[in-house]
C-alpha positions in Angstrom: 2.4 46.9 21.4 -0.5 49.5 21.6 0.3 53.1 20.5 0.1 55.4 23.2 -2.3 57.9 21.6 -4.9 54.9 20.1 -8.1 56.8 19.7 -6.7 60.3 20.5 -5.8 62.4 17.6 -5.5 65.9 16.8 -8.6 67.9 14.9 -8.1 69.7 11.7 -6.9 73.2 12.9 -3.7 71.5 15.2 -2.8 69.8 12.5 -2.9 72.8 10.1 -0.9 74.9 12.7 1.3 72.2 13.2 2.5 72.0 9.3 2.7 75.7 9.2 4.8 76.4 12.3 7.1 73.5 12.0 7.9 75.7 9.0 9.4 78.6 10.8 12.8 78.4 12.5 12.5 77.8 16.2 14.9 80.9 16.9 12.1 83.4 15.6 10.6 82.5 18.8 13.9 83.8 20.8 14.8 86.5 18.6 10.6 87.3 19.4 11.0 87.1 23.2 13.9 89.0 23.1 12.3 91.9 21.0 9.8 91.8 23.5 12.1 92.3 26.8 14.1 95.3 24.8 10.6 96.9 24.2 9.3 97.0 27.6 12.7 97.9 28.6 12.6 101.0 26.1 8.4 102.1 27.4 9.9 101.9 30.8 13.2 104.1 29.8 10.2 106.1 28.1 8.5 106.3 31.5 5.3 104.6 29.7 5.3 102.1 32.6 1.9 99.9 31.8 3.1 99.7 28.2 6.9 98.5 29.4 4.7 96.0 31.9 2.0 95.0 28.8 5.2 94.0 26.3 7.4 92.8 29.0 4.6 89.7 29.5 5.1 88.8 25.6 8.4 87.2 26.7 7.2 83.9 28.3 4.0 83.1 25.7 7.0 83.5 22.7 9.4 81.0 24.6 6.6 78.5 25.0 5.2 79.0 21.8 9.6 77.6 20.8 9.6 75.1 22.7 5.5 74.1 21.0 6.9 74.4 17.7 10.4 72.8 18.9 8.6 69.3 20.2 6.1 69.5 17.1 9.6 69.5 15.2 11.2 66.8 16.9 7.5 64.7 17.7 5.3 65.3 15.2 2.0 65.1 15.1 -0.7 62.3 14.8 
C-alpha cells in the first residue's frame, strides 16, 4: 500500500514549529481564548469599544491554533 503523502512533505520551518508546539499543553490554547473573551469583555465594560472588538477576534485564531497543535499531537508530522 502507497502512503498517502508519497512525495509531499513538510519544509524545515513546519517541522520546527511542529516539535516546539507539540511541546506545550493543548489547554494553553483555551485558557488563551478565554483570556481573550474576558479582555474584550473588560475594554468594552471600559467603553474602549474597538479595543474590546480588536481582542474579542483573538478567540477563534487561539482555538484553531488547539486544535493545530492537538492533531500535530495525535498525527504527527512527516
Amino acid at each position: 500500500m502507497a502512503a498517502l503523502n508519497a512525495g509531499h512533505e513538510e519544509g524545515k520551518v513546519a517541522k520546527m514549529i511542529e516539535d516546539q508546539t507539540a511541546k506545550l499543553p493543548s489547554d494553553t490554547f483555551l485558557w488563551a481564548a478565554i483570556g481573550a473573551m474576558g479582555l474584550s469583555v473588560t475594554m468594552h465594560c471600559l467603553g474602549k469599544r474597538h479595543s474590546g472588538l480588536f481582542f474579542g477576534q483573538w478567540a477563534a485564531p487561539f482555538l484553531l491554533f488547539g486544535i493545530y497543535n492537538k492533531l500535530v499531537k495525535q498525527e504527527g508530522h512527516d
